[in-house]
C-alpha positions as CSV (number, residue, x, y, z in Angstrom):
1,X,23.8,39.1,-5.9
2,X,24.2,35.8,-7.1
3,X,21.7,34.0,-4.8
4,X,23.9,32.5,-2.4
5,X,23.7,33.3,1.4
6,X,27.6,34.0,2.6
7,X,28.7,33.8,5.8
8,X,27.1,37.3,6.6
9,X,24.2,36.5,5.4
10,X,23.5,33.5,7.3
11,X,23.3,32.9,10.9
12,X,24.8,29.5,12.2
13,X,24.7,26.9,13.1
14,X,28.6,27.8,13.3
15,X,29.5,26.3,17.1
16,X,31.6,23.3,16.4
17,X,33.6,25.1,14.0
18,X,33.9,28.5,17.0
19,X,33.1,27.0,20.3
20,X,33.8,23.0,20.5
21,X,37.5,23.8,21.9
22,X,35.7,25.8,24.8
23,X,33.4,23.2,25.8
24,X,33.5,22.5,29.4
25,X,30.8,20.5,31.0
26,X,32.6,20.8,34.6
27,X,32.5,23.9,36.6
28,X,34.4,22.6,39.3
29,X,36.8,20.0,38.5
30,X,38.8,19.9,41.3
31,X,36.0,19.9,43.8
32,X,35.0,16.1,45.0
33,X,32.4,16.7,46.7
34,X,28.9,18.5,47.2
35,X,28.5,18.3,43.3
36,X,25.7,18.8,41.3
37,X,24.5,17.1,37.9
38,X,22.4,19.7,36.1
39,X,20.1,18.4,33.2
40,X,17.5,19.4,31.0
41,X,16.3,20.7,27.5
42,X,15.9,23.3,25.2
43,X,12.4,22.5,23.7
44,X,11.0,25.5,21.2
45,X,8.0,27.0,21.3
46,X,6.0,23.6,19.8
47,X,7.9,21.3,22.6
48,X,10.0,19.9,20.0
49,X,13.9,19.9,20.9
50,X,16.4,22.4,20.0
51,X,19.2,20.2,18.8
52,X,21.9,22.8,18.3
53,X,22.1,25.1,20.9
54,X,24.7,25.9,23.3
55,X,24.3,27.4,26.8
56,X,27.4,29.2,28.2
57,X,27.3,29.5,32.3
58,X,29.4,31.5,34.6
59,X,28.6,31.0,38.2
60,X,30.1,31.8,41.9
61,X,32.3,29.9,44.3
62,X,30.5,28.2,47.3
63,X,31.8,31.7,49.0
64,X,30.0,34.3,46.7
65,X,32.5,35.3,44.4
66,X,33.2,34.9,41.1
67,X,36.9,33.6,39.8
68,X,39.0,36.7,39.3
69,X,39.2,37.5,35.7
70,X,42.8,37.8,36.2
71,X,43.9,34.9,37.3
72,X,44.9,32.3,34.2
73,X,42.1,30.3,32.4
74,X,41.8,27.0,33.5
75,X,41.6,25.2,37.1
76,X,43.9,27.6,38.6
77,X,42.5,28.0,41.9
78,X,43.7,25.7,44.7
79,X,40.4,24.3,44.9
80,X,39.9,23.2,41.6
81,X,37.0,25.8,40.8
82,X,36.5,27.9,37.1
83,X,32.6,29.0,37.6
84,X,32.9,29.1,33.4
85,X,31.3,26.1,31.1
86,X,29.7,25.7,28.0
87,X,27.9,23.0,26.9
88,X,25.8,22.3,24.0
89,X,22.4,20.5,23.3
90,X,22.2,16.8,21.5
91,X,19.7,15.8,18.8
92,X,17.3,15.6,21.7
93,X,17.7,19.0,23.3
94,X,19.2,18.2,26.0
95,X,22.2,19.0,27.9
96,X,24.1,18.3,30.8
97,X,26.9,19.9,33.3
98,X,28.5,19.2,36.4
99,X,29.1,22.1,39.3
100,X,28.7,22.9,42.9
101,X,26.2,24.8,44.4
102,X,27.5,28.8,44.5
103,X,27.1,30.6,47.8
104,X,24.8,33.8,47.9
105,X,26.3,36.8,46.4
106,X,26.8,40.0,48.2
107,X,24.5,43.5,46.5
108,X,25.4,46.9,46.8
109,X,23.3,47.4,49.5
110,X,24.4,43.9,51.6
111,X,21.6,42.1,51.0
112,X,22.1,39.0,49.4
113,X,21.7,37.5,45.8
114,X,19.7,33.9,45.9
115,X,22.4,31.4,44.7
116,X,22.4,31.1,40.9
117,X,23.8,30.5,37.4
118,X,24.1,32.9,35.0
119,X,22.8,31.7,31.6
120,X,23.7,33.0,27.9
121,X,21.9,30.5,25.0
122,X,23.3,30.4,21.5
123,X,21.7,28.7,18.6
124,X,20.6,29.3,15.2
125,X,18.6,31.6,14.1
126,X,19.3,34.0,16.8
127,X,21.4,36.9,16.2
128,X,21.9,38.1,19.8
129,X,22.3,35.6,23.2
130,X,19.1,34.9,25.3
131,X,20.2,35.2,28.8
132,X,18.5,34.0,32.2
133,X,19.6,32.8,35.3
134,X,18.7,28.8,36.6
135,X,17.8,29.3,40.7
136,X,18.3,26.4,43.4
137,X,14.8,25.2,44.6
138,X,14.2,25.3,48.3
139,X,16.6,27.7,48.9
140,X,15.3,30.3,51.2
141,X,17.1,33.2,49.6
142,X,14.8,33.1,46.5
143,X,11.9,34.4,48.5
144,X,13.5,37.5,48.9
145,X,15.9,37.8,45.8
146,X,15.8,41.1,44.3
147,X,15.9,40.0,40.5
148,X,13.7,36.9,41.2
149,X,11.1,39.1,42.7
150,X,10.7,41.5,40.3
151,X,9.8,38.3,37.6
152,X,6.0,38.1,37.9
153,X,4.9,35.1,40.6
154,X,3.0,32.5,37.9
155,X,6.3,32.8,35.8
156,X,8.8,32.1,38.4
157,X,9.2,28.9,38.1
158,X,10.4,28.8,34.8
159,X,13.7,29.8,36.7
160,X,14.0,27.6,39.6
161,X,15.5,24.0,38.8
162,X,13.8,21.0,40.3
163,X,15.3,17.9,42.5
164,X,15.6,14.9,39.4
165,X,13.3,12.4,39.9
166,X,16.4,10.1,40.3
167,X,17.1,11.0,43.7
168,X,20.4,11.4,43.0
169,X,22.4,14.9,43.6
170,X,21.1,15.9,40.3
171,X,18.7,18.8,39.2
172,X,16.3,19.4,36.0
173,X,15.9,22.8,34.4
174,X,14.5,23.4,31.1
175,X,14.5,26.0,28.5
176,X,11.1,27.1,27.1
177,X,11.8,29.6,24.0
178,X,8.0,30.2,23.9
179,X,5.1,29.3,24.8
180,X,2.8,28.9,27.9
181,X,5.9,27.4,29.8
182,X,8.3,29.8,27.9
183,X,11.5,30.8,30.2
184,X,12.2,34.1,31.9
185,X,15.0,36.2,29.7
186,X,16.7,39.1,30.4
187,X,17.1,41.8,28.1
188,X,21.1,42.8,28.7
């Protein structure tokens, strides 16, 4: 060995060279109305901002369903909807995307999923995807969602977003890595 890290050797931060043509900060970009403005940050475990990460979300339709993966990429529904984006973090940490709300999704069994996003994060120094989900406060699902109530009760709320303080139609969510605060993730 010379000394030199190569590629393989190394682990990002890679994304604007792999991911920047994929970004898409609008779920729904057909839809006019009934959407939401979803902000937050990714804050390690000291609190300090993660200033390269990137959080990839898939997400339902307003019905339940997710797009059918073989229908073309892009806005190809009538209704404007992909329930695909990715979006990544800005010196501060933080991040933003536009989508509707997704309507509750059908289990096995018929009972019914909470509505929710699906969340993969990507950043350096990670060689595999944390993944979590991002729930709707006040929705009356979550109380008896079947993954949100197996996460123990004092840690739920790392999952459910919270009205902005703006009062607008926006919600905050963020992303503990660690720490006292540190997010729910999914081993997958």
């Amino acid at each position: 060995m010379n000394g030199h890290s190569t590629p393989s050797q190394t682990v990002g931060p890679f994304f604007s060279i792999g991911f920047d043509w994929m970004t898409r900060a609008d779920l729904a970009p057909g839809i006019r109305k009934d959407k939401i403005v979803i902000r937050g940050r990714i804050l390690d475990g000291d609190g300090k901002p993660v200033p390269d990460a990137v959080l990839e979300i898939w997400q339902a339709d307003a019905n339940g369903h997710y797009p059918d993966p073989n229908e073309e990429p892009g806005p190809a529904r009538s209704d404007g909807f992909v329930g695909f984006g990715r979006v990544a973090t800005n010196d501060d940490g933080e991040f933003s995307f536009t989508t509707i709300k997704p309507g509750p999704l059908a289990n096995p069994d018929e009972s019914r999923q909470a509505p929710h996003l699906q969340i993969s994060l990507f950043m350096r120094g990670l060689l595999l995807r944390l993944v979590t989900r991002m729930y709707f406060p006040d929705d009356p699902l979550n109380s008896s969602d079947f993954v949100l109530g197996r996460v123990p009760e004092t840690r739920r709320n790392t999952l459910i977003a919270r009205r902005a303080a703006s009062g607008d139609n926006a919600l905050e969510w963020n992303v503990h890595l660690q720490g006292d605060e540190e997010t729910v993730f999914f081993d997958c």
